[in-house]
Every structure is written in C-alpha cells, then in structure tokens.
N, C-alpha and C positions, 0 to 999 in steps of 0.2 A: 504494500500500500504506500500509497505519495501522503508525506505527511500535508498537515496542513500551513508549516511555514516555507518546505520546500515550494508549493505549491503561489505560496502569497508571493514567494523572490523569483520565481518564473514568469510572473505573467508582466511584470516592472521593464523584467527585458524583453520580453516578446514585441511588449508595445514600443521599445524604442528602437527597436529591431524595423518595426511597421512604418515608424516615422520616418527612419532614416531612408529607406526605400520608399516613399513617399515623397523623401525632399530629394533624395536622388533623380526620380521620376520625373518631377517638376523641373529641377534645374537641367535634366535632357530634353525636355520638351521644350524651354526656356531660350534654350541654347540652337535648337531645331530652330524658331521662330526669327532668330534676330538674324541666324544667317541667312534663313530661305529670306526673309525681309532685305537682307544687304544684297543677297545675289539680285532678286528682283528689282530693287534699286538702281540698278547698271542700266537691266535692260529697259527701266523706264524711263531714265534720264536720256539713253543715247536713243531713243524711239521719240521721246519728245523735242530734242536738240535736230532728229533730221526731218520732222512735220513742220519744227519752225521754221528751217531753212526752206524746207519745201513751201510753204505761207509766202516768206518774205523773195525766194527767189524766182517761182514757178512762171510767174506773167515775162519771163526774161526769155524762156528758153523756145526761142525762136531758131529757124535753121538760118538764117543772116547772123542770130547775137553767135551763137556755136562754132560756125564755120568762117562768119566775116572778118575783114581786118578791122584792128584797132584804128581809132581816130584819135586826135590829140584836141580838137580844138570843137564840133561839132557832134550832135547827136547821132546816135545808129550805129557806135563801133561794137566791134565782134570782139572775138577770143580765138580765133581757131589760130592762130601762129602760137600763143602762148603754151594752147594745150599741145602742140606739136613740141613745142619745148620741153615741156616737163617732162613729155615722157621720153626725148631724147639725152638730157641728160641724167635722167631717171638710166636710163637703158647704159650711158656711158658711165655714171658712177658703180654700178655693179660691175660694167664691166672691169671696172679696174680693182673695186674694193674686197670682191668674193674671192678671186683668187689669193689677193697676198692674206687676207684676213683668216681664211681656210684653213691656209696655209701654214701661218702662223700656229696659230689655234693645235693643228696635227703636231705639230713639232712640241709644242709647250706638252701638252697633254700626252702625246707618244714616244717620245724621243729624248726629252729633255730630262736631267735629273738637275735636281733640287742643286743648286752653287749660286754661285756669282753673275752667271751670263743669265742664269733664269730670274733670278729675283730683278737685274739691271731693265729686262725686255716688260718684267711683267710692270714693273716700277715707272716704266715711259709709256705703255701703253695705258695705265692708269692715269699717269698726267696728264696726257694726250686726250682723256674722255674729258679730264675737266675744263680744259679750256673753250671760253666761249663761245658760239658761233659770229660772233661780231670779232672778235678778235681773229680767228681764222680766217675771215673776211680779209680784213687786213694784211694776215699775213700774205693770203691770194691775191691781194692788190701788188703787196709789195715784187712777189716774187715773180706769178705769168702775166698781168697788165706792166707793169715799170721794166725789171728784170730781163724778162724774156721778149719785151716788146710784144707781146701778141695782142696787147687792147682788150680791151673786153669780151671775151670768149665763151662757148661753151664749151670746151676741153678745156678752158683755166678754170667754169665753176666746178664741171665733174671733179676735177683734180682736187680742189679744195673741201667738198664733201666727202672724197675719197681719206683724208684727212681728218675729217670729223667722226666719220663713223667707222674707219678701222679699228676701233679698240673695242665698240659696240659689239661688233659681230665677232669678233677674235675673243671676245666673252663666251660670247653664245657659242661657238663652237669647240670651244673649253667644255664647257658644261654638258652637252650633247656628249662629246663623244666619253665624259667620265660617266655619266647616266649610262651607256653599254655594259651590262656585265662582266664580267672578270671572265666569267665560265665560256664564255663563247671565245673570247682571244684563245684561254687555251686550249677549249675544243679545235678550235683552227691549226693551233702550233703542233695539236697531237697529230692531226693529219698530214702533216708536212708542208703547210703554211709559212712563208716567209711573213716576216713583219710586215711589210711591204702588204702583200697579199691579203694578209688579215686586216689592214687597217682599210684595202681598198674593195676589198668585196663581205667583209664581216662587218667592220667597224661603221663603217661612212653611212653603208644602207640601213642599220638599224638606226641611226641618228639622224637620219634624213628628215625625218618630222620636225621636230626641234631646231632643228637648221634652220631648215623653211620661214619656220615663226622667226626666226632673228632676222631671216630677210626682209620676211614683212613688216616686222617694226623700221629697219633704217630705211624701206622704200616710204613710211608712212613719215617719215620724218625729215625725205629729201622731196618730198611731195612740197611740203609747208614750209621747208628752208625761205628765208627769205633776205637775211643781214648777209648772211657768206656769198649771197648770189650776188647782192646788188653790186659788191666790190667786186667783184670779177665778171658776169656773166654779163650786166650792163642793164639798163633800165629801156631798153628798146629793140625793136624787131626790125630784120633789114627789110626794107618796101619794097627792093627788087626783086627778093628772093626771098619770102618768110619762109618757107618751109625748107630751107636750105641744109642739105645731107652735112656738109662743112662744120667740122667739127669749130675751125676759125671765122664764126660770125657770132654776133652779138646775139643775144639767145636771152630774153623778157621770160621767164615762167608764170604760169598762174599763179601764183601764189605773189609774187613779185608784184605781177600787175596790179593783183585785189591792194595791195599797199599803197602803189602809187597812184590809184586811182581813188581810194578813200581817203588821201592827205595829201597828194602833191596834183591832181589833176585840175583842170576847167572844165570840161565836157556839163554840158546840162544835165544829161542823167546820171551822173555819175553814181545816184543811190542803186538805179537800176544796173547801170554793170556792175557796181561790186555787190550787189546781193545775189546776181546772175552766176559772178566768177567765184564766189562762195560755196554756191551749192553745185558750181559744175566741179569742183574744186572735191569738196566731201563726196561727190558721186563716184570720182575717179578714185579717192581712196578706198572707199568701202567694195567698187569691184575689185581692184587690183587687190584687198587682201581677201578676199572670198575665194578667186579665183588663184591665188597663191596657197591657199589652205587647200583647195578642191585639189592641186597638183602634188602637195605635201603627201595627201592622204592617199594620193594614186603612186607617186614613189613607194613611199612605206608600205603598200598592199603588195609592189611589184616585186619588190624586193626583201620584204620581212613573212609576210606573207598575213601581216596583222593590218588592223584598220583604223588603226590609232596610234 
C-alpha cells in the first residue's frame, strides 16, 4: 500500500511536472508565432514595396519610355540604351569577377594551409569589402579615366565593380565549397581521384547552388551601383551609337540615370521617368535573380542529382 504522505509529496511534483510542460508548450508555440510572423513579414513588405512601385511606375511603361532614347532637355525620353547598359556591364563585370573570385575562393579553401600568405590574402580581401563604393569610384576615376586615358568607359566601370565585389563572392565561395562534406573528397580520393578531379567534378557541383546565390547577390548589387559608375562609366549615352558592343564608350546604367534624372535633370516629367526607370529597374532584378535560382537549381539537379 502507498502511504498517505508518500502519496500527498507525489502529487506536488506531478503538478509541477504538468506546469513545466505547459510552459514548455506555450513558449514553442510562442516561439512558432513570432517566426512564422517575421518570415511573413519579408514576404509582405517586399509584395507591398513592388505594388507601390507598380502604383507609382505603371502609367510609364510604354514601348517609346522602354525602348526610346533619352532626352536631356524635353518630354518623351526612353531608357532603352540604359537598360542595354546595365546588362552589359552586368555581363562584363562577371565576366571578369567569377573567374578570379572562384578562383580565389578554391585555392583558400582547397589548397591553402593556415601561415602567413593565407591570413595576408584573407586580410586584403576583407579590407577590400570595406571600402566604399564612392571611394572605389574614385579610385576608377583615378586609374582607367586619368591613368589609362580611356575616359569614361564601360570596361573602366566593369573593372571597378570587379573590384568591389571580388571579396563578396571569394566569401561565398569559401563557404560553398566548406558546406561539401568531408566524406565525398574522400570517397573520390578512394577511387583514384586526383585533387584536381575531386574539386572539379565532386566538389564544385555539389556547391553549385550556393555559388549561384552569391552570384545573384553581387548581380543585384551591380544592378543598383550607382557612385562607382558615375566616376568611370560616365553620366551619358553615345547618340550615335547607344547600343554600342564597344566595351570603350561611355555607358549611362539605369540605375545611374534614375539618379540623375531625380537631382540633376530639366526634362518636364522627370517624376515620370524616374518612377518608370525604378520599376523597370526592380523588374530586371527580380527576373535576373529568379531566373539565376531557376539555373542554380537545374545545375544542382544535373549534377548532385538533388533539388536543393
């Protein structure tokens, strides 16, 4: 038989047993709420932020405002040289920044052991992130406009984004390829894998996702550049030739223009081109990183055989 005092000091902790699982309960459901509330906060801000744009920009998007030239002085200029720029130096800054940054990246992360030359590399590519894009600006004035004589270019802004975001993506692909397991390098090496081999058909393709996204951060971030461009890239489009393949012409981006048309222009509407070149401006970001994730996720399927 259970006495009756055993009986009275059991039931004391049963119930604080019940409470505590109670406040456990609460403080997981507690906890459920405010994140499922913070995630849905993103997707309500950035769903409200592109209706506004869509509000304030929609009455612009004409095929003249899209594809016309800019004017300087009278109503009815376009954008379509600008958006031809952006995605050409969009197209040239990778093409310069994926390789050495890649690059980098394999070598820190694969090759490199822990001294002197590593800490030095990782030590100026972290200075290198902090400096600012008006400063780098400058430094591209000083070195392809002055320097090199090339004048206002788009091969001197690529170059000077190329400079901005090298250490961005030389992060990202740090991180990428240490995210790779351990177990797969030496699955590879068991099979007679050279280093080489393993990093180029093991290593790279499962990290291929994660890449991606770092691309698509510094494409969204040379989208918007706007201080680094103005000192190199130049504040105008040539009239003989806007859509000029010539990496040596003066090369205006949208992002550029929305600037100089909401503080430095005359035009009459100037409200309506830069609320136009705004929203043509966030339309092109939000394809190019959809369409960068769509590609991500087709690597990673092709080559992991996973879908994430």
């Amino acid at each position: 038989m259970i006495s009756a005092a055993s009986a009275s000091g059991a039931m004391p902790s049963a119930i604080g047993a019940t409470r505590g699982v109670r406040r456990r309960r609460f403080a997981d459901a507690l906890a459920t709420v405010v994140l499922w509330t913070m995630a849905c906060s993103i997707i309500v801000m950035l769903a409200a932020f592109v209706l506004y744009m869509l509000y304030l920009g929609a009455g612009a998007m004409t095929p003249s405002f899209i594809f016309g030239q800019p004017k300087e002085t009278t109503a009815g200029g376009g954008i379509g040289p600008e958006i031809y720029n952006s995605f050409y130096i969009l197209v040239l800054t990778l093409l310069f920044t994926i390789p050495i940054a890649v690059s980098a990246g394999i070598y820190l992360q694969e090759y490199a052991r822990p001294g002197l030359f590593r800490t030095i590399v990782q030590f100026s590519a972290e200075s290198l992130a902090t400096v600012p894009s008006i400063v780098m600006g400058l430094f591209g004035l000083l070195i392809f406009v002055y320097t090199f004589h090339w004048g206002f270019t788009a091969l001197g802004g690529a170059l000077t984004l190329t400079l901005l975001n090298l250490p961005a993506l030389m992060r990202v692909t740090q991180e990428a390829l240490g995210s790779v397991p351990d177990t797969l390098r030496e699955g590879s090496v068991a099979l007679g894998g050279t280093r080489w081999q393993t990093i180029t058909r093991v290593v790279l393709p499962s990290a291929i996702g994660r890449m991606t996204t770092g691309v698509v951060l510094i494409a969204g971030r040379i989208f918007g550049e706007t201080a680094a461009l103005i000192f190199t890239a130049g504040l105008s489009v040539s009239v003989n030739a806007p859509y000029d393949p010539n990496p040596f012409h003066t090369a205006e981006t949208l992002a550029v223009h929305l600037w100089y048309t909401r503080s430095e222009s005359v035009v009459p509407d100037v409200y309506r081109i830069g609320n136009g070149s705004a929203l043509v401006l966030l339309i092109m970001v939000l394809l190019f990183n959809v369409s960068a994730r769509v590609v991500g996720r087709a690597l990673t399927k092709r080559f992991t055989g996973r879908t994430s």
